[in-house]
C-alpha positions as CSV (number, residue, x, y, z in Angstrom):
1,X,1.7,-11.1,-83.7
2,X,1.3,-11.4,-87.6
3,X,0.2,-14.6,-86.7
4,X,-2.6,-13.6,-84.3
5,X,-3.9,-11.6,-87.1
6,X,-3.7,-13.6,-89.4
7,X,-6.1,-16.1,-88.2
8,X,-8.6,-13.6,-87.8
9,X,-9.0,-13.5,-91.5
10,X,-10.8,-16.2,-93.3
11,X,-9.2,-17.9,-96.2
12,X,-12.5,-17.9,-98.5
13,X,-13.6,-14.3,-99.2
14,X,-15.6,-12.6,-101.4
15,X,-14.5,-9.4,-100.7
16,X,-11.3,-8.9,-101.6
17,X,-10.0,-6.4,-98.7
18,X,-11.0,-8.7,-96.2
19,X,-8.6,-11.0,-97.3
20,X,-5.9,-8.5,-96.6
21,X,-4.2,-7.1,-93.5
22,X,-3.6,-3.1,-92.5
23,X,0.4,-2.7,-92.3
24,X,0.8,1.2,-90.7
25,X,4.3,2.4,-89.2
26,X,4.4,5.5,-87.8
27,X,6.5,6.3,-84.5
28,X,8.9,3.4,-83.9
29,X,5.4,1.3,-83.9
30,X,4.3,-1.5,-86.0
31,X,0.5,-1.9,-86.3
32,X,-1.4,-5.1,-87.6
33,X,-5.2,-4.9,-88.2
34,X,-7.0,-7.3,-89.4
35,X,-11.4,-8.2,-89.6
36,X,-13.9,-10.4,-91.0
37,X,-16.9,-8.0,-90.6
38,X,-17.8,-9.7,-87.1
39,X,-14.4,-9.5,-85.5
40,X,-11.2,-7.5,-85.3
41,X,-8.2,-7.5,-83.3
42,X,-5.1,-5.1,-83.7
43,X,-1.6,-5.7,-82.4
44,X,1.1,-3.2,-81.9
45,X,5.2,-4.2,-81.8
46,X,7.9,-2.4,-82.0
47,X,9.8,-1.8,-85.2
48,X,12.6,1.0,-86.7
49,X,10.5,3.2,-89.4
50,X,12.4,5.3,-91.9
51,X,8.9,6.7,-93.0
52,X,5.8,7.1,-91.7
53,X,2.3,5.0,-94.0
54,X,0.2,2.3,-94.0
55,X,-0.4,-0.5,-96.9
56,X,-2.8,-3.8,-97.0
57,X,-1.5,-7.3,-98.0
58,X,-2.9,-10.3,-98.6
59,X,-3.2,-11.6,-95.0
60,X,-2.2,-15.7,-94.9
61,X,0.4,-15.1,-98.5
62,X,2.8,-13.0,-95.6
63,X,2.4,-15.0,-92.9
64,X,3.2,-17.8,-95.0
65,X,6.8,-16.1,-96.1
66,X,6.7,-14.4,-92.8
67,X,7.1,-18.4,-91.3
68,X,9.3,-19.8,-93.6
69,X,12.3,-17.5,-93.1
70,X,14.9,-18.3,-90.6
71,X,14.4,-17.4,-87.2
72,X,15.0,-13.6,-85.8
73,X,15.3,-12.6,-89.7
74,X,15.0,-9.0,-89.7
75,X,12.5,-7.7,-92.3
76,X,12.4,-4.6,-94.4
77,X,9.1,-4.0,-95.9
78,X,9.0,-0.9,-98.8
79,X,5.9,-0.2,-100.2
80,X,5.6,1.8,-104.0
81,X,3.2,1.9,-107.1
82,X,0.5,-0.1,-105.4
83,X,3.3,-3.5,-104.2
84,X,4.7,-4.0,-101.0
85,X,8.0,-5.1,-101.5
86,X,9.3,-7.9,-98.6
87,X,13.3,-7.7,-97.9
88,X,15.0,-10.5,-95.6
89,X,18.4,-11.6,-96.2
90,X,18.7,-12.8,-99.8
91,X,15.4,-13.2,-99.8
92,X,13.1,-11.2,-101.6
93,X,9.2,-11.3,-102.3
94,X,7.0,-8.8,-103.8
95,X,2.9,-8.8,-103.0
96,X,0.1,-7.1,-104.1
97,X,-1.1,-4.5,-102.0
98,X,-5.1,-2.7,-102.0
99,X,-6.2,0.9,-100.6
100,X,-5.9,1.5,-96.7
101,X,-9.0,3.5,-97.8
102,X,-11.1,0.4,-98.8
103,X,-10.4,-1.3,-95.3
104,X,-13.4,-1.3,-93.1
105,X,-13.6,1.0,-90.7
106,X,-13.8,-0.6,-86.8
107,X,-17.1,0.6,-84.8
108,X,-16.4,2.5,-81.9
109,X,-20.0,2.6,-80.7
110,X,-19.7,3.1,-77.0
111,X,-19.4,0.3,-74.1
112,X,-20.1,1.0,-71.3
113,X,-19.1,-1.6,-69.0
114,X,-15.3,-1.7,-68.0
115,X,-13.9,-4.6,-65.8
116,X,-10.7,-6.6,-65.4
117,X,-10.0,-10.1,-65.0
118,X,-6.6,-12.2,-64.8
119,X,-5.9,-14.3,-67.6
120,X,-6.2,-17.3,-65.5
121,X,-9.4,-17.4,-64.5
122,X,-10.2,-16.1,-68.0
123,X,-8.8,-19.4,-69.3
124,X,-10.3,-21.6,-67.0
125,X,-13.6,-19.7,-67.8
126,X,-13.2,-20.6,-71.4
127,X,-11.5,-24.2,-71.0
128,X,-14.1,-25.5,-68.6
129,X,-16.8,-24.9,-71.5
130,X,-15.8,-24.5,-74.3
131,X,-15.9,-28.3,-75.1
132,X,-19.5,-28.0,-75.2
133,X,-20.1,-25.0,-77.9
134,X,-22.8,-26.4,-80.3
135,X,-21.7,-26.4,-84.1
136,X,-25.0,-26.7,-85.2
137,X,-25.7,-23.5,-87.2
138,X,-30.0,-23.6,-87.2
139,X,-29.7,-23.4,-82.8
140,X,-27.4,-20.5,-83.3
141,X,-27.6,-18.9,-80.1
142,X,-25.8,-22.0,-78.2
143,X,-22.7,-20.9,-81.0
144,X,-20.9,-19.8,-78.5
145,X,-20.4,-19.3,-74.2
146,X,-23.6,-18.0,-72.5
147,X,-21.6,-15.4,-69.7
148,X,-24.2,-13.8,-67.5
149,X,-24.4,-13.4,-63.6
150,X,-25.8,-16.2,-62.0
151,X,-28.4,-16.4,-59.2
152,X,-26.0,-16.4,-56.5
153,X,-24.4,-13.2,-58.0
154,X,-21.2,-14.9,-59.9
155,X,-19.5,-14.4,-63.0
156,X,-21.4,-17.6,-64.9
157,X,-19.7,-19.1,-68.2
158,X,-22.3,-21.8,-70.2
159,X,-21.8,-23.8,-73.1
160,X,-24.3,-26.7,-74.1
161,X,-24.7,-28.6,-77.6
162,X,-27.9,-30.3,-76.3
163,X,-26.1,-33.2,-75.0
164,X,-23.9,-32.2,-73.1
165,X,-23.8,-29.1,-70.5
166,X,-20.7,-27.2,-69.2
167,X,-20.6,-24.3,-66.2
168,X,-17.8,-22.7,-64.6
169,X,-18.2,-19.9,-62.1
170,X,-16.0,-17.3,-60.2
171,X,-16.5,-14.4,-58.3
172,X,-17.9,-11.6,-60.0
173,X,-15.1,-8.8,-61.1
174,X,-15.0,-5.5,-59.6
175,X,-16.7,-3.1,-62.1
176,X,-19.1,-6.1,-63.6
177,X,-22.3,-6.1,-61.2
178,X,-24.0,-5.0,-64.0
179,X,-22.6,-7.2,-66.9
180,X,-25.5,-8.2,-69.0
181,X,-26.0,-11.2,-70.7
182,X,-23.4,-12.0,-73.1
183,X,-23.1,-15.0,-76.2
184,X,-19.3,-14.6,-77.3
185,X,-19.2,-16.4,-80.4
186,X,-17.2,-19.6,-81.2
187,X,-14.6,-18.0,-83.1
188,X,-14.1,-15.2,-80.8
189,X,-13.6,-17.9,-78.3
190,X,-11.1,-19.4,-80.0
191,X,-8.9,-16.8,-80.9
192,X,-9.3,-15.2,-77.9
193,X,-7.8,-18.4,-76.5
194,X,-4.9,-18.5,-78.5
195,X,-3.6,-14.8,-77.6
196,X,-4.2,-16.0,-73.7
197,X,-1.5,-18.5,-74.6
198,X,1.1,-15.7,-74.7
199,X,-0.1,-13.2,-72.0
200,X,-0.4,-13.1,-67.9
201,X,-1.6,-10.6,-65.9
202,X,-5.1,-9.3,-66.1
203,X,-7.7,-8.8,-69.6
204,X,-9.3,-5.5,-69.6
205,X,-12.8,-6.4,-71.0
206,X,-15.2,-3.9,-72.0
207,X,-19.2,-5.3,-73.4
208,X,-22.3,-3.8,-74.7
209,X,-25.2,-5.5,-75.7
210,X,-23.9,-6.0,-78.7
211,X,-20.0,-5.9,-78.5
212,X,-17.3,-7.1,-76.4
213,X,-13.5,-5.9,-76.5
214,X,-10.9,-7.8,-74.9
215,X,-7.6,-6.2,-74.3
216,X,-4.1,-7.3,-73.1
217,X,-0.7,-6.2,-73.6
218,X,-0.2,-4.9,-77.2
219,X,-3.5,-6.8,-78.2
220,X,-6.7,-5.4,-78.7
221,X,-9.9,-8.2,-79.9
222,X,-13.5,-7.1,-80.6
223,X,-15.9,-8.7,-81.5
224,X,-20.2,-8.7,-82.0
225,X,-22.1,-11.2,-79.9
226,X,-24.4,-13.4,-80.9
227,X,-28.4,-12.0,-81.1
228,X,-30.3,-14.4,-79.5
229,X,-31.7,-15.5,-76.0
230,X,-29.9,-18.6,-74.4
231,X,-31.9,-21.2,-72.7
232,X,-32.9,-21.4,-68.8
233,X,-29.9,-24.1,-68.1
234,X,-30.5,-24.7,-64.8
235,X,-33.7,-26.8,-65.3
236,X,-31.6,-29.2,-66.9
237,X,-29.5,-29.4,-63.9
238,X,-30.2,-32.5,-62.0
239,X,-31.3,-31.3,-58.3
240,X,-31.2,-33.2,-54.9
241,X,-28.1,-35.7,-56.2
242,X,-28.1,-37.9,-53.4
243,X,-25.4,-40.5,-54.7
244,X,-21.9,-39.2,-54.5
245,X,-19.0,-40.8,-55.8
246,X,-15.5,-39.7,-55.1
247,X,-12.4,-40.7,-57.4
248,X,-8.8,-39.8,-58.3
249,X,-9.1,-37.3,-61.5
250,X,-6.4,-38.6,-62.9
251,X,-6.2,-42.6,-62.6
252,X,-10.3,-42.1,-63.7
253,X,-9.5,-39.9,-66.7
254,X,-6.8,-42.6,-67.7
255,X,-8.9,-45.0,-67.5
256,X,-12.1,-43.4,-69.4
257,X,-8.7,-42.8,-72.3
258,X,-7.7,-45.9,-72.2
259,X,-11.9,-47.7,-73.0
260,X,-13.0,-45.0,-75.2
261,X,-10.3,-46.0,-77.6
262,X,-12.5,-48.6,-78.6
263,X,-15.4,-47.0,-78.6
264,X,-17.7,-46.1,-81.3
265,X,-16.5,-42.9,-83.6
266,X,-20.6,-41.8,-83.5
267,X,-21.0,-42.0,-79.7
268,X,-18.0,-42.4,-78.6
269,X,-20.0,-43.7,-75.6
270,X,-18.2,-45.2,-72.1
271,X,-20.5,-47.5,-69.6
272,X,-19.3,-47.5,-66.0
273,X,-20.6,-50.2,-63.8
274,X,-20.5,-49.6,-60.0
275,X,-20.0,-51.9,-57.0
276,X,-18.8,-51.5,-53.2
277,X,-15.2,-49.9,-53.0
């Protein structure tokens, strides 16, 4: 978990609260928060508390210790006179610690639409496109996976750098008929990726125009969406394809691996050459 909210949090800030994560124990539950202004996920475990409070620390500095002791160390954090002291074994660290107070508070601005989807198709939403997420800051609005309903009433996931073009589609989620049209940012995708890695079962999602929460298990991830119009991608889609070509995935994925090792680092740029059979 402390990694999961750790990663939230960038390692350049100018603000130095944002550079910290929200410790709070209260009623055998261990709380992590952690934003960078556009995002902010929360993760609950379990822990023995002998008191009740909540400190910040510097975010990446305790993840760091956190990794480096041995595994299933038990921790024993005591916070006094503005430190949070770190106990674990014969180990023992000592780190600054800033207001709770001075920790941004999360918007709870109201979204209204509520709808569930397994964390498989969530993947393969995510997988199938993300590839294609532009990095190129002036065309901001392609930052990121375009989800929308499509013409034929599907759950539509988009993601195009100009170049290249990537769509994956499912059937739309009970309660998401009216899901409107959504950029989730490239870093939300990201870590949102990363916490699928440990969870099955189903993602509760809730969006508003401007917002979209995501939560599973002990996680909870928010974050704003980007304020722009995506392009009409389906004039780009090549219509009437009257050349089909069937082949093994795998022997021609091997095979693409195996030429492209050669190929130019700017291009990167594979020929293929067809004949009969």
């Amino acid at each position: 978990p402390l990694g999961h909210v750790s990663s939230v949090v960038e390692r350049r800030n100018t603000i130095p609260i944002l550079a910290n994560i929200v410790i709070r124990a209260e009623a055998g539950q261990l709380t992590l928060t952690a934003t960078d202004m556009e995002m902010d996920i929360a993760e609950q475990v379990s822990c023995s508390v002998a008191q009740d409070g909540a400190c910040t620390v510097p975010a990446h500095l305790l993840n760091d210790i956190v990794k480096k002791l041995p595994e299933g160390a038990e921790v024993t954090v005591t916070v006094a006179d503005g430190t949070a002291s770190l106990q674990a074994g014969r180990s023992n660290f000592t780190l600054p610690t800033l207001p709770v107070e001075d920790f941004p508070a999360f918007n709870s601005s109201e979204l209204p639409i509520q709808f569930a989807i397994t964390t498989a198709d969530m993947r393969h939403q995510i997988d199938t496109t993300r590839f294609a997420i532009s990095t190129e800051e002036t065309r901001y609005y392609l930052n990121g996976i375009y989800f929308h309903k499509s013409d034929s009433g599907a759950l539509a996931a988009v993601a195009t750098d100009g170049h290249r073009l990537a769509l994956a589609q499912m059937s739309m989620p009970q309660g998401a008929q009216d899901l409107p049209n959504i950029i989730l940012p490239r870093k939300a995708v990201g870590e949102l990726r990363k916490l699928l890695d440990d969870e099955e079962g189903e993602v509760n999602v809730r969006l508003s125009e401007t917002r979209a929460e995501f939560s599973f298990g002990q996680v909870r991830l928010t974050s704003k969406l980007i304020d722009g119009s995506f392009p009409d991608y389906t004039r780009v889609i090549p219509r009437g394809n009257d050349k089909v070509l069937s082949v093994d995935r795998g022997l021609f994925s091997a095979a693409v691996d195996r030429v492209s090792t050669i190929s130019s680092e700017k291009s990167r740029s594979v020929k293929l050459s067809l004949t009969e059979n």
